[in-house]
VEXKOLDO-205552 format. One record per residue: x, y, z of N, C-alpha, C in turn; residue in three letters. Coordinates in steps of 0.02 Angstrom, whole numbers, plus 32768, in hexadecimal, padded with zeros to 4 digits. Layout:
residues N
XYZXYZXYZAla;...
END
This chain:
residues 343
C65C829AADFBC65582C3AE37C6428297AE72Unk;C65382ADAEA8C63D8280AEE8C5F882BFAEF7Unk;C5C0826DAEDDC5758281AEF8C582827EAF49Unk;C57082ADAF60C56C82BBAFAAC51C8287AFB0Unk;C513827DAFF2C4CC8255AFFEC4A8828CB019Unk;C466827CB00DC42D82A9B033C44582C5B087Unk;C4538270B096C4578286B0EFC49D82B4B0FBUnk;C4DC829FB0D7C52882C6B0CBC516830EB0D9Unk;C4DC8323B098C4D9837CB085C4AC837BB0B1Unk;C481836BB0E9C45C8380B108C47A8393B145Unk;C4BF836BB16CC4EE8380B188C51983B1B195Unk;C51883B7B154C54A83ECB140C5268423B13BUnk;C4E88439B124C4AE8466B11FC4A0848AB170Unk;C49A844AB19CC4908476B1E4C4D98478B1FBUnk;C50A8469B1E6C549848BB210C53F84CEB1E9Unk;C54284D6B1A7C5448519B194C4FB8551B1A3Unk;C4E38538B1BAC48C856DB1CAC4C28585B211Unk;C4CB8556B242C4EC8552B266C5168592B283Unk;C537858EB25BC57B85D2B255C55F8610B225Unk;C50F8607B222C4FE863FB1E8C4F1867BB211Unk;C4C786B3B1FFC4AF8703B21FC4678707B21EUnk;C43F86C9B214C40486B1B236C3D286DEB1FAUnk;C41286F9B1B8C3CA871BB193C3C186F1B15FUnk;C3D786A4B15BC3C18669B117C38E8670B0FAUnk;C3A8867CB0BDC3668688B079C31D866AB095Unk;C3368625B0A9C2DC8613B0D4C2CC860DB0F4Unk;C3068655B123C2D88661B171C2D286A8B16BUnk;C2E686D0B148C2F0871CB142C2AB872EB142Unk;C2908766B154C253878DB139C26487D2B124Unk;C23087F6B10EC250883FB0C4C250885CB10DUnk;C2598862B14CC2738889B16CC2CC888BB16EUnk;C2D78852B17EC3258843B162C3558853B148Unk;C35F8884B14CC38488A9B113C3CE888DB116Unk;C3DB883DB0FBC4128833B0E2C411880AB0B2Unk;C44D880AB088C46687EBB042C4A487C4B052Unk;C4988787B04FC4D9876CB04EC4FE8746B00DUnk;C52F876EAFEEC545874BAFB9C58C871DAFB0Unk;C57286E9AF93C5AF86D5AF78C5C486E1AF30Unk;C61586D4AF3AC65086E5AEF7C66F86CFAEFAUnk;C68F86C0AEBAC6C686A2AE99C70486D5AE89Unk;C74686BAAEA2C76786E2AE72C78686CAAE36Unk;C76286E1ADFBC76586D5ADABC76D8721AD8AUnk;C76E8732AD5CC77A8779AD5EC709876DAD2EUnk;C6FA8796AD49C6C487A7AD34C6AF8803AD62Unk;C67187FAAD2CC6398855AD50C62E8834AD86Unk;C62D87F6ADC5C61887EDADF7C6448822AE13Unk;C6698821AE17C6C98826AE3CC6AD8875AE27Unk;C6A9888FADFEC6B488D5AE00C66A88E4AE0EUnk;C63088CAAE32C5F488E8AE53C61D88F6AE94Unk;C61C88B2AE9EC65E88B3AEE4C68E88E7AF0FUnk;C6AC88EAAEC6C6EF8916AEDCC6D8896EAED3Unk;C6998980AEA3C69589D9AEA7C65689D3AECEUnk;C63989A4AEF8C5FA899FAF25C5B889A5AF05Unk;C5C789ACAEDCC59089B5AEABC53D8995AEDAUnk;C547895FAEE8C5008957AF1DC5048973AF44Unk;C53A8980AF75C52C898FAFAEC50E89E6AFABUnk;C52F8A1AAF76C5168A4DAF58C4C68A44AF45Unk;C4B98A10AF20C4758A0EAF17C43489F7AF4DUnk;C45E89EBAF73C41F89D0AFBFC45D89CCAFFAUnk;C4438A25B000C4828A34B040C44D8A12B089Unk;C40F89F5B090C3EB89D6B0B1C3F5899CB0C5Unk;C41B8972B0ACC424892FB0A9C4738927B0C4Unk;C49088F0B0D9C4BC88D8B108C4CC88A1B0C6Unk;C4FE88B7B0B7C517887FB06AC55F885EB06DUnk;C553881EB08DC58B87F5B097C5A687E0B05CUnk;C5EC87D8B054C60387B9B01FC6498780B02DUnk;C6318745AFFCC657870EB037C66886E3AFDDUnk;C6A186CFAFF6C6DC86B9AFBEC6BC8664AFD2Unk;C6C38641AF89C6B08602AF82C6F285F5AF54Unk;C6FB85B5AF49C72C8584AF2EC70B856FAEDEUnk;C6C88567AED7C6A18543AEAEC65F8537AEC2Unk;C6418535AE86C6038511AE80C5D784DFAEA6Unk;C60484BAAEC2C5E58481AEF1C5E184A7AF46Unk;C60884C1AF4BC60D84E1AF88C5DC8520AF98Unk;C5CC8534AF5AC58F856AAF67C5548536AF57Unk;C550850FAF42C50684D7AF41C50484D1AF93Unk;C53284B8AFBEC5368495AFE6C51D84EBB02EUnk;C5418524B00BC520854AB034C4DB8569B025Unk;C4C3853EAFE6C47E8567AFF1C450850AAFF1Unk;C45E84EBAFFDC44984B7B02CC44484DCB06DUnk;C45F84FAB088C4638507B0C6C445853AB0E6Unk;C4208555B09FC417859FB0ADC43485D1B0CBUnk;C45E85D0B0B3C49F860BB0C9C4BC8641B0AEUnk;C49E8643B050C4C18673B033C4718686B01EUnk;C47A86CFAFF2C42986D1AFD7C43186E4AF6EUnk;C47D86EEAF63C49286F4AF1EC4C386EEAF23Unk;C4E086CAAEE9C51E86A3AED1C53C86A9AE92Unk;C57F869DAE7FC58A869AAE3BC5A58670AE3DUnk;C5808635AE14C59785ECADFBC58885DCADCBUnk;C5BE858AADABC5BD8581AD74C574855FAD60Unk;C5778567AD15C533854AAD10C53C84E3AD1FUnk;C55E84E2AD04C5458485AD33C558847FAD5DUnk;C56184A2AD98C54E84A6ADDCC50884A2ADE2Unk;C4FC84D6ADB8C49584EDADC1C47884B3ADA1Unk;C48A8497AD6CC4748452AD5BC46D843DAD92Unk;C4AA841CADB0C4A98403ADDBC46B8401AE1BUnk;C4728433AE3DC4548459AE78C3FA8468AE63Unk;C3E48459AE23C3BC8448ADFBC3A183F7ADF2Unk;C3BB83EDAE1BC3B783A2AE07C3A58371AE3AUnk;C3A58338AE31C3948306AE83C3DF82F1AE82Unk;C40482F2AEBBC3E282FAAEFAC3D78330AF20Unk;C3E8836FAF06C3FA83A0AF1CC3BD83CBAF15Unk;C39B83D1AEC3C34B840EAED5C35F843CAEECUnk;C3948464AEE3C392849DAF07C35A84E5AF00Unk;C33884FEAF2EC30D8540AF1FC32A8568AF14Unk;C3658581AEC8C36C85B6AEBCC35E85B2AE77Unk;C3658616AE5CC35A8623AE1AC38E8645ADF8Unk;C391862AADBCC3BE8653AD8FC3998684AD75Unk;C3C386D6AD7FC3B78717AD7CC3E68729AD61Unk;C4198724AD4AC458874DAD2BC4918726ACFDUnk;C4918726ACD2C4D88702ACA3C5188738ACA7Unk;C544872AACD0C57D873CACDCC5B68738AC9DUnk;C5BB870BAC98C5F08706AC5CC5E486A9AC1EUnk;C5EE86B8ABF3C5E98677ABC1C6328669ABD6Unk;C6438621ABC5C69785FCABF5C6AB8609AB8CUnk;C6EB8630AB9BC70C8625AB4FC75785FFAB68Unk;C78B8631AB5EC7C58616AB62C7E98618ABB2Unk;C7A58625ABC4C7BB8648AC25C7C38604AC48Unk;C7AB85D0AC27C7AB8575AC54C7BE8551AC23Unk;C7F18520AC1FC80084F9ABF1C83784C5AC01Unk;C8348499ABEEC8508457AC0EC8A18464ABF6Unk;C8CC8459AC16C91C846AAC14C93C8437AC22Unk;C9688417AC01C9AA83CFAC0EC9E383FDAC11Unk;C9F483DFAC59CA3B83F4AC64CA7683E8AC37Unk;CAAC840CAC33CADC83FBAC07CB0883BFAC1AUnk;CB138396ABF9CB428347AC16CB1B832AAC2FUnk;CAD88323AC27CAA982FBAC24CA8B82C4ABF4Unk;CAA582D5ABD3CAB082B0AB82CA5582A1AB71Unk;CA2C82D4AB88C9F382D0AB68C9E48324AB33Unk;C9D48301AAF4C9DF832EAAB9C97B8347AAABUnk;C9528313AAC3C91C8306AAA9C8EE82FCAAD3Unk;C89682EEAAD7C87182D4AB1EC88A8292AB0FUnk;C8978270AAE2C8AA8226AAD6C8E38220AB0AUnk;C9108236AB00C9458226AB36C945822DAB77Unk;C904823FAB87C8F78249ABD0C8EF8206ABF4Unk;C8D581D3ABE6C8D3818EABEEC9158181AC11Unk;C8FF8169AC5CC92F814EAC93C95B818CAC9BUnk;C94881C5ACADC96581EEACC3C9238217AD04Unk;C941824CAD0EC9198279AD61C90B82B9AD4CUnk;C8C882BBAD48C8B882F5AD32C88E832EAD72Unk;C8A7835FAD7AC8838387ADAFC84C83B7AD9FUnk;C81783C9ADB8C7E283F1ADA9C7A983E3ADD6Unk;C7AA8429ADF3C7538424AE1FC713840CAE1CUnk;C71A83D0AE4CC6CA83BBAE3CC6AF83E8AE3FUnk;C65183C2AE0CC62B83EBAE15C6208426ADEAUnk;C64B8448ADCEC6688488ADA6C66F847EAD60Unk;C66E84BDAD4AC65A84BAAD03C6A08499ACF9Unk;C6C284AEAD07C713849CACE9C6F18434ACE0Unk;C6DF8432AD19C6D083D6AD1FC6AF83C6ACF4Unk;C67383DEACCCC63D83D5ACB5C66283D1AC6FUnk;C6908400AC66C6A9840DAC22C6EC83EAAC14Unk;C71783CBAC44C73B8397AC52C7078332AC3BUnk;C6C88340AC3EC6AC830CAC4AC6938301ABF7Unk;C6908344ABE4C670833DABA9C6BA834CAB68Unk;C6E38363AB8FC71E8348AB4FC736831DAB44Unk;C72682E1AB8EC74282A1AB7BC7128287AB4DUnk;C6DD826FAB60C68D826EAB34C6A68274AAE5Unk;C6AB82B9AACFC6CB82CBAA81C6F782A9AA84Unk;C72082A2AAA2C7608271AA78C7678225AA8AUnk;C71F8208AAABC71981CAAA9FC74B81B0AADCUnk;C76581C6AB1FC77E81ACAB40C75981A8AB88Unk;C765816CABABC73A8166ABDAC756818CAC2BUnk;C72881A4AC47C74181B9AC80C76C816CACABUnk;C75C814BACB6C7768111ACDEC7C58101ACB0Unk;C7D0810FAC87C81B811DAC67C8418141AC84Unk;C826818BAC8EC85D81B6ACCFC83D81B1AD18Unk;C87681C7AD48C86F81F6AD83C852822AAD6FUnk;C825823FAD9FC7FE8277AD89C7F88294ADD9Unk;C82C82C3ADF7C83682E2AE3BC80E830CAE49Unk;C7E18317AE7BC7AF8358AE91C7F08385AEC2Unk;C7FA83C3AEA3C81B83E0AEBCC8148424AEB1Unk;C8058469AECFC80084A6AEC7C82D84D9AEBBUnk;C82D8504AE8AC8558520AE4FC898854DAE70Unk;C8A28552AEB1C8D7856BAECBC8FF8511AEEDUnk;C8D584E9AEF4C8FF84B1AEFCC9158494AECCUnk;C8FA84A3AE7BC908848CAE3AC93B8492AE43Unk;C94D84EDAE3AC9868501AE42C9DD84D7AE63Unk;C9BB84D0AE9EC9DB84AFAED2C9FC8462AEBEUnk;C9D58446AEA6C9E183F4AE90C9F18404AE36Unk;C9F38447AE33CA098437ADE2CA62842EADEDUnk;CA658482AE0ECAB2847EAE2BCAC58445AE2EUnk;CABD8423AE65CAE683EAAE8BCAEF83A5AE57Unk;CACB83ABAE1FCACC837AADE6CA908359ADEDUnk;CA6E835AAE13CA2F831FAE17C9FA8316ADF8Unk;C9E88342ADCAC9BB8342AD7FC9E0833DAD5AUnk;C9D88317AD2CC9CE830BACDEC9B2834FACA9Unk;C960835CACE9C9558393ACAFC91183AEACD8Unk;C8F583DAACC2C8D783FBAD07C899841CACD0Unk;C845841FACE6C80E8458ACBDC8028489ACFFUnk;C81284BDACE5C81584E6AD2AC7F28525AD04Unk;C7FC8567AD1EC7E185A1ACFFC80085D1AD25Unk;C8068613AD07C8288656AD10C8188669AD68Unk;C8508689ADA1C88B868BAD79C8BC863CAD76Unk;C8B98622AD9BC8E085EFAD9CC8EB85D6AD54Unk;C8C385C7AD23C8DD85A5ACEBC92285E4ACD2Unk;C920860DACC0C9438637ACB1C997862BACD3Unk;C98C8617AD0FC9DD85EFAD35C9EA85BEAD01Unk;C9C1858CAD05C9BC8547ACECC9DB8556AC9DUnk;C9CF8588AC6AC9E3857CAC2DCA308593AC2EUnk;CA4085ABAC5FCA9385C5AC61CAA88586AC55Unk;CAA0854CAC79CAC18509AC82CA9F84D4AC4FUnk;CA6384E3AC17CA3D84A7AC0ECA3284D5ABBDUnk;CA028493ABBCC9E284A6AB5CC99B8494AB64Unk;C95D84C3AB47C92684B4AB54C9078480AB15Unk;C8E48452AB21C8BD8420AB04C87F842DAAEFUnk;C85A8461AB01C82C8465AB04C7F7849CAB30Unk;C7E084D4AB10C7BD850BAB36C7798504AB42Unk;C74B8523AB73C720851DAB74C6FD853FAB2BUnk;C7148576AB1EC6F88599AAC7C6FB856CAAA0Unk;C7248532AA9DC72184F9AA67C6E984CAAA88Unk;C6F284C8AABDC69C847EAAD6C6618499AAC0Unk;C66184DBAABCC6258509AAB4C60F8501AA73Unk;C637850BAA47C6268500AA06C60384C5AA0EUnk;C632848EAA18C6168452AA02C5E08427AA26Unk;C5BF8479AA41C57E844BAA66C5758458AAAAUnk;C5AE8451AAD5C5AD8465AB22C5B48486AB3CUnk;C59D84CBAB3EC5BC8503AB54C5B08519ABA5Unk;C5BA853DABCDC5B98548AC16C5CF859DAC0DUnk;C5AC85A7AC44C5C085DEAC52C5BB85F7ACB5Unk;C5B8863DACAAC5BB864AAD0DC55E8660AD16Unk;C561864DAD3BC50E866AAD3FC4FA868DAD7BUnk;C4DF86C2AD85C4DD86DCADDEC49186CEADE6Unk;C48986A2AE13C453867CAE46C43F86A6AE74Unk;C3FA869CAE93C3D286B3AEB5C3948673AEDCUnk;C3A38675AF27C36E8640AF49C3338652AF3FUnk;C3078621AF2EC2C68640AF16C2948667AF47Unk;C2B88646AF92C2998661AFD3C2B286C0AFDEUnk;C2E886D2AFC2C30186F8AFC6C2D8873DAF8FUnk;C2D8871BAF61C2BF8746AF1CC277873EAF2CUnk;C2388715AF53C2028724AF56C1FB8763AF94Unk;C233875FAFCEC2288787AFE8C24A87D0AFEBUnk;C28387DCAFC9C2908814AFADC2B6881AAF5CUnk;C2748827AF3EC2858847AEEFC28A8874AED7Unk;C27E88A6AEFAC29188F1AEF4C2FF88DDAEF1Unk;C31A88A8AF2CC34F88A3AF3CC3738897AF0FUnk;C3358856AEEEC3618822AEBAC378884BAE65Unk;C340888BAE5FC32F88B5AE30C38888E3AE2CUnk;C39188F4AE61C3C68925AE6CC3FB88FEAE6EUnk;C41188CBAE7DC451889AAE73C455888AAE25Unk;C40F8871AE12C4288886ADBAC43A88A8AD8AUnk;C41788E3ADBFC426892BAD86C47D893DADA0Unk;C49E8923ADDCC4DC893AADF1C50C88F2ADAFUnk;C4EC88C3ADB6C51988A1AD7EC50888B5AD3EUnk;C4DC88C6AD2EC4C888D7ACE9C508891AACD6Unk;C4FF8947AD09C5208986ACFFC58D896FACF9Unk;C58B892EAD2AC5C98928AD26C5CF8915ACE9Unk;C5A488D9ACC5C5C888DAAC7AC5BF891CAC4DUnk;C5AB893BAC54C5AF897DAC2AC5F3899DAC33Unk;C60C898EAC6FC64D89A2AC7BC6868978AC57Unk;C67D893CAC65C6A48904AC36C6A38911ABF2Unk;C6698935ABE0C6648944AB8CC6828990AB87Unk;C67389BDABA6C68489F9ABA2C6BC8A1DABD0Unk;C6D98A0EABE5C7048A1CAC1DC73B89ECAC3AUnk;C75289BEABEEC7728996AC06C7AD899BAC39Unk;C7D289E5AC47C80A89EDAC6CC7E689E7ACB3Unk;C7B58A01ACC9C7928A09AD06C78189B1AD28Unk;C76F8994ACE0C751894DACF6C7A1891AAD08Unk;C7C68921ACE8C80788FFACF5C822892DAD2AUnk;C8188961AD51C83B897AAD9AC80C8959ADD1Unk;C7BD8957ADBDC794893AADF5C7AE88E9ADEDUnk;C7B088C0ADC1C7C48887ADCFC808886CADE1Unk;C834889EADD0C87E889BADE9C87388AEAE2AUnk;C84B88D0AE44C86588D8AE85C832888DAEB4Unk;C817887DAE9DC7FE8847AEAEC81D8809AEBEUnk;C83087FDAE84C86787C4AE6BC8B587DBAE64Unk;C8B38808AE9AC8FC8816AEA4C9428809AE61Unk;C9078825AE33C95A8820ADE7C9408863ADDBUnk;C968887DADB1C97188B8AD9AC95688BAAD6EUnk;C92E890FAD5EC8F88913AD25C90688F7ACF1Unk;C94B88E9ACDCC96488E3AC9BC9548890AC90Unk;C94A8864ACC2C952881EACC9C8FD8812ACC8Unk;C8E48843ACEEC895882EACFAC8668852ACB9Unk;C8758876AC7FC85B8886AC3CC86C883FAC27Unk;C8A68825AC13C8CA87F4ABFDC88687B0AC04Unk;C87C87BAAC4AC85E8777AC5EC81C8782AC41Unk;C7FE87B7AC55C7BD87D5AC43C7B487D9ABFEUnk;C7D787E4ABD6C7D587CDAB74C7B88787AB73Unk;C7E5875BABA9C7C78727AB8AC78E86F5AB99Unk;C757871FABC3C704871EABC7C6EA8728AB9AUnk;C6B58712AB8AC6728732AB55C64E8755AB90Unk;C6498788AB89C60D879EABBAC5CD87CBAB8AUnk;C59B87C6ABA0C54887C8AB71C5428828AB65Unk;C529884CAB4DC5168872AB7EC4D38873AB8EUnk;C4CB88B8ABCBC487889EABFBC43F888CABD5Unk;C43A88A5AB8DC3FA88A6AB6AC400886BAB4DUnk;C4248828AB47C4298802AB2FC41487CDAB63Unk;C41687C5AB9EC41D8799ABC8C3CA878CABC1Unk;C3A187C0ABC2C35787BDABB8C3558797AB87Unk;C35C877BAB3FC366877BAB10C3478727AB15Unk;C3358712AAC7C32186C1AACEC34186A8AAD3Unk;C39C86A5AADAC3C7866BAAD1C3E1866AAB0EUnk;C3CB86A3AB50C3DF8694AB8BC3B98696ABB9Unk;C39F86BAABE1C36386BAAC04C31A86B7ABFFUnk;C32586EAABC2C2D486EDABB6C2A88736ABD1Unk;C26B8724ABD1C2408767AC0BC1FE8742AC09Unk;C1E2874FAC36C1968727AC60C185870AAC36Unk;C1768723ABF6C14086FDABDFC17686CEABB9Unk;C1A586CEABA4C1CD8692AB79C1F8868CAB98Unk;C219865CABAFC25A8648ABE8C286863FABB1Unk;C2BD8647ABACC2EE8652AB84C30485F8AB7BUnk;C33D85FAAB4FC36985B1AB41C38C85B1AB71Unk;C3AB85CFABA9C3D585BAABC8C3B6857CABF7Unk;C37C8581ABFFC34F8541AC2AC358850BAC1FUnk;C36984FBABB2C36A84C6ABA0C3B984B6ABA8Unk;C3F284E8ABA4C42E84DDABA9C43684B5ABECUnk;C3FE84E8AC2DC41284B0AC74C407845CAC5BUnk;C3CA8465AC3AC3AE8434AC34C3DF83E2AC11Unk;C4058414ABEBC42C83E4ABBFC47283CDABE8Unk;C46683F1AC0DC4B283FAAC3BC48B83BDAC6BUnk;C47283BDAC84C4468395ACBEC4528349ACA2Unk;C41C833CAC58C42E8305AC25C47982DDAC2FUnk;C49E8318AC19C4E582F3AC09C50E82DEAC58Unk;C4F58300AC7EC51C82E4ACCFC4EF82A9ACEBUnk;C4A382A3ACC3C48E826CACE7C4B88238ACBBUnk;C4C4823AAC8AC4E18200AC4FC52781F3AC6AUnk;C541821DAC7CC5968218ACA8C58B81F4ACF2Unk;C5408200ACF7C53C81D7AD47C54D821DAD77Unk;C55C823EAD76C5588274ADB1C516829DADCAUnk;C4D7828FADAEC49B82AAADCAC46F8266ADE1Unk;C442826BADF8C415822CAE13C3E08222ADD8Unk;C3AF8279ADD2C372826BAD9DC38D82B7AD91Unk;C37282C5AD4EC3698307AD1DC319831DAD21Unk;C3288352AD2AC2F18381AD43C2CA837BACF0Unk;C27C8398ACF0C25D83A4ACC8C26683DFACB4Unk;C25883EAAC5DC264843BAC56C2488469AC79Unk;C2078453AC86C1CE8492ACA3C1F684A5ACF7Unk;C20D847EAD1FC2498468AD4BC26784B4AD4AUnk;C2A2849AAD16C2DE84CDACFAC2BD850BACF9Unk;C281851DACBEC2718569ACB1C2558576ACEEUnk;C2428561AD1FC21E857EAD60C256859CAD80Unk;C2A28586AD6EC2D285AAAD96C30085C3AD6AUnk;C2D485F0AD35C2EF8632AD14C2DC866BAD30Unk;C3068686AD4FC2BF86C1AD6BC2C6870BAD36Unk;C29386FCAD2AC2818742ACEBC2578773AD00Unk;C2488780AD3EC222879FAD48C24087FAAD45Unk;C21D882AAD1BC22F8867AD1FC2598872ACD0Unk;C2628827ACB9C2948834AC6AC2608853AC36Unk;C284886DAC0AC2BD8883AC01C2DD88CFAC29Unk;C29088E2AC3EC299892DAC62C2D18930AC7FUnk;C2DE890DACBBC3078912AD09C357890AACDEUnk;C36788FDACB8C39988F7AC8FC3BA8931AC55Unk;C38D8969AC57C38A8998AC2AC3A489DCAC57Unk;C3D78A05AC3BC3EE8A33AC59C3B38A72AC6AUnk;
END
């Protein structure tokens, strides 16, 4: 990944305060009544809080922006800036943004989805790569920064090949697209919908549900600035219970959950179930649970998962220092679990 420098993101931090609505997580006060979120389009329960308003229904008080991101690095870079106040990003992003040089003040509050067959590394066809072995001296595309990267970094790792063997292109998943067309990858780790183009023309090598097994797993995580959640938690309480309720829909209402994300992601219900199968998503009584969040008094494993995620990007050279655990669990936020999660 290209480490940005302290002084780079500090630049970039006041152009974006800059062009902000002057209510930044750490200038806002609980008079404030706004939310500014960022999203991804991936098919997840973000997309369908989104699309049936589900927050905005639950705090008709509040002024709730919603603003489209590319990736993971680009929502680090807007909450450097203090510009957004909740996000849905990948988890080694949050490693990341967890980390020096970056320290970012936010908290993980919500597990969105576990990465199964929805991200997974794809070789184009007439590429004459069969294997990660054959990737050696060829161009591989995938978003810095992003889980797709993280999990790109760690399949070469398993199969014993060095990054300085390939091209390894920072490029974002509608430009994947773009440079897959025209021939200019070899082979591309991207994630839904775009991978889904990509297998018309290619053969996959490797899923994120297979890194997982063997140790590395990632998933989406929805973030919260810690400046934001100390000063409204009544707010942060009701954005969980609106995602909590969307996966209940994902579990129970699957036709409803594939029309809110089709109309999102502009494919048709029939394309966006399709995509949506191939998530793990938790349900809401689980996320409390020890193997992901946790609740006050015991912080869950997902702390140690940042934690391990942090490890393996300092060992790749893409972080500066790895945070301490006590670090990590300070930015679980459990506060209100398992209750605030319970219908």
């Amino acid at each position: 990944m290209r480490i940005r420098s302290l002084l780079a993101l500090s630049a970039v931090a006041l152009s974006l305060a800059a062009c902000g609505d002057g209510a930044a997580s750490g200038n806002s006060s609980s008079e404030q009544k706004t939310i500014r979120i960022a999203y991804q389009a991936f098919p997840s329960g973000d997309l369908i809080v989104k699309n049936q308003g589900l927050l905005e229904k639950a705090l008709p008080d509040y002024k709730i922006t919603w603003t489209k991101f590319d990736s993971g690095a680009s929502i680090n870079t807007a909450f450097v800036a203090k510009s957004v106040d909740i996000a849905a990003i990948g988890s080694s992003p949050v490693a990341r943004g967890l980390s020096a040089p970056l320290n970012i003040p936010y908290q993980v509050a919500f597990v969105l989805d576990v990465a199964g067959d929805n991200e997974a590394l794809v070789a184009r066809n007439g590429s004459n790569v069969n294997s990660i072995a054959d990737l050696k001296g060829k161009k591989v595309g995938t978003p810095f920064a992003s889980t797709a990267h993280y999990s790109l970094l760690a399949a070469l790792d398993q199969a014993g090949v060095k990054e300085s063997d390939l091209t390894i292109v920072d490029l974002e998943p509608q430009d994947i697209q773009a440079a897959w067309t025209r021939g200019d990858l070899d082979a591309a780790y991207t994630w839904l919908p775009s991978l889904d183009e990509l297998k018309k023309t290619g053969k996959v090598l490797v899923s994120s549900r297979e890194l997982a097994t063997a140790g590395k797993p990632t998933l989406d995580l929805g973030v919260v600035s810690t400046a934001f959640a100390t000063a409204h938690p009544d707010a942060v309480d009701a954005w969980r219970k609106a995602e909590a309720k969307a996966l209940d829909i994902i579990a129970n209402d699957p036709a409803a959950a594939a029309a809110a994300v089709g109309r999102e992601l502009n494919l048709s219900a029939e394309d966006a179930k399709h995509q949506l199968s191939q998530g793990v998503f938790l349900k809401p009584a689980d996320i409390a649970s020890s193997t992901w969040l946790g609740t006050p008094d015991k912080v869950g494993d997902l702390a140690k998962n940042l934690l391990a995620a942090a490890e393996f990007l300092k060992a790749q050279k893409k972080i500066d220092a790895v945070p301490d655990l006590a670090t990590v669990e300070k930015a679980i936020y459990t506060k209100g679990l398992p209750g605030v999660l319970q219908s």
